[in-house]
N, C-alpha and C positions, 0 to 999 in steps of 0.2 A: 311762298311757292317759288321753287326757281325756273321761271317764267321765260321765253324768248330763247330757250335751249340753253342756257346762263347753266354752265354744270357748277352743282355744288362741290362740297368737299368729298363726297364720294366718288366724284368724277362723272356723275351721270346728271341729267335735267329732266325736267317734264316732258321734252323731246324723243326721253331712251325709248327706245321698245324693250318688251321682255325678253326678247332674244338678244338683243345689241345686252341686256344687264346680265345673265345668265350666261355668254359666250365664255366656252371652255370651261364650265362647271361640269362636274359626273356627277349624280346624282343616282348613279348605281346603288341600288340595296334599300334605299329610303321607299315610305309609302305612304300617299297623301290622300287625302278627302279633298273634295273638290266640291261645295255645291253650289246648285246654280252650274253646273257644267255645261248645260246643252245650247248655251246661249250667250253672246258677247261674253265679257271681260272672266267668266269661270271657263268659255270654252277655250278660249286663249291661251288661260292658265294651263288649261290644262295642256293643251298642244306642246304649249313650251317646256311643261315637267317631262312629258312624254318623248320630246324630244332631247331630254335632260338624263333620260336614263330612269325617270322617276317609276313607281309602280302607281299607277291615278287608280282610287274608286270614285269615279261620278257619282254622286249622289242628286238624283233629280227627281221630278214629282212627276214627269212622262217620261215615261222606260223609252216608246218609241223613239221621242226625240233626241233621246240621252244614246240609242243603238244607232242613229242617223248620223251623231256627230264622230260616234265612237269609229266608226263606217270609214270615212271622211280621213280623220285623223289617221288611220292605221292603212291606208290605202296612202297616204302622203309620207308616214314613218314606219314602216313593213316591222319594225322593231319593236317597237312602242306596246307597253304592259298595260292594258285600260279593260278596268272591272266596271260592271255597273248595278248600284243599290237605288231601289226608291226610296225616297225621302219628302214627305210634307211637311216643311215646316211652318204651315200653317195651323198644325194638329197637334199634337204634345202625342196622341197614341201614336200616332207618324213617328216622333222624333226617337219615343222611347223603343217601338220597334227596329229601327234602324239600327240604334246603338247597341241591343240586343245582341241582335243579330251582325250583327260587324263584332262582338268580343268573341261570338262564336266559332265564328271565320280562324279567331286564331293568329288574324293579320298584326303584325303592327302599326303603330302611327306616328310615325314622326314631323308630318308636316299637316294639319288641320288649316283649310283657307275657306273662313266662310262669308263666302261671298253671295250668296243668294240672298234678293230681300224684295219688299215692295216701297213703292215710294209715290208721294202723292195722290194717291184714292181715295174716292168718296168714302167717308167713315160705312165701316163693316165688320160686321165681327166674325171670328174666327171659329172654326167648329166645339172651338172652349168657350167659346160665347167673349171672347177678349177681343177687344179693340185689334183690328189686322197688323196694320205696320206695327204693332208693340209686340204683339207675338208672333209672328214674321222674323222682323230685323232686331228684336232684343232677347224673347224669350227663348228663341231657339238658337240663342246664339249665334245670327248672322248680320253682316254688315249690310248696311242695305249702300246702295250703290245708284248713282243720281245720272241720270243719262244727257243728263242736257252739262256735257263736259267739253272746253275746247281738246278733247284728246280723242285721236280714232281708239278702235279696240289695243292695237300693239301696245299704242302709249300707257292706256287706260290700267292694261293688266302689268305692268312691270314693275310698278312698289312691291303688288304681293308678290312677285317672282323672286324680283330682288330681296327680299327680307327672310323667303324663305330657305335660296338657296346660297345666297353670295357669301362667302368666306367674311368679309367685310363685317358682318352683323355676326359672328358665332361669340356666344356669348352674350349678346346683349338683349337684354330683359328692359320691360315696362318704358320702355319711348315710345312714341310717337314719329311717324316719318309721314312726308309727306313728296310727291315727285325724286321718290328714289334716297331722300336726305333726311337726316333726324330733322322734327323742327315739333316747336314750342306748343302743346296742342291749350285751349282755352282756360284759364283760370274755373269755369264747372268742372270740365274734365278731371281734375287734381283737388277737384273739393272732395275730402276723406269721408265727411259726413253727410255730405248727398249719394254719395257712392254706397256708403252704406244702406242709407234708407232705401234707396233702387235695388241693392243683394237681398234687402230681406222683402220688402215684396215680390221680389220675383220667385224670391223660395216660395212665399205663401200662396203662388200659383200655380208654380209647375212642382210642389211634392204633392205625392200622389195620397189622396184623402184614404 
């Protein structure tokens, strides 16, 4: 991690905020999913896409709190393009509606940040009867996100900013970054055949019988 504001080779540190990584980016014409939007590091994201020029669909499991934040944001950026979808992704009928319904829409997608997840609860299953945090922050395809960080929200949200919007990364596929900078991610991570065995169970739970 590059620790103590120490900027990597991309010129940023664990210190950047997403705006300080994003300054002078357009992001005109692009359109992202956000979930987890209504709350820290997705609401951030999303402030800063919005401020980016970006077109945001929040995707969150409380519509009110997702029309609260949207509130907020668009009262701070009078410009700012923010749609909002429900999404559970503690439900696979949840996940599959959503995506339904967003091809419907017609929209495109070119920036997907999934950021909503659960993290340390008491074992609970999910309305698939799945263990929560596994379908939560795996199955549905999001990161789950650890709150006990030495970084406020700016800090917090500025890899995904920076990764998705910065000229610096176009083009690069399958790394790993960490504090704004490629880095080395675990010897599991890069095991082929655990990776595998985790793709096919996960298919044998979320295709639909």
């Amino acid at each position: 991690m590059w620790i103590f504001g120490w900027k990597g080779p991309s010129g940023f540190s664990a210190r950047s905020t997403a705006e300080e990584v994003t300054q002078g980016i357009d992001g005109t014409g692009l359109t992202a999913i956000v979930t987890g939007a209504s709350s820290g590091l997705g609401e951030e994201t999303t402030r800063v896409f919005a401020l980016r020029g970006v077109h945001v669909i929040m995707a969150v499991r409380n519509l009110d709190a997702g029309r609260k934040v949207k509130d907020e944001i668009t009262k701070e950026i009078p410009s700012a393009k923010i749609d909002i979808m429900e999404l559970d992704l503690s439900s696979l009928e949840s996940v599959r509606k959503f995506a339904s319904d967003y091809k419907s829409s017609g929209l495109p997608l070119n920036l997907l940040i999934n950021n909503a997840g659960v993290m340390a609860t008491p074992f609970m299953l999910s309305k698939d009867n799945i263990e929560l945090q596994f379908a939560t922050n795996h199955l549905a395809v999001a990161n789950a996100v650890g709150k006990f960080v030495l970084k406020n929200v700016q800090q917090g949200a500025s890899t995904q900013c920076y990764v998705a919007l910065h000229p610096q990364v176009k083009g690069v596929s399958g790394e790993y970054f960490v504090d704004n900078n490629k880095s080395n991610p675990t010897t599991l991570a890069k095991d082929a055949e655990l990776a595998k065995k985790l793709w096919d169970f996960s298919l044998s739970l979320t295709n639909p019988k």
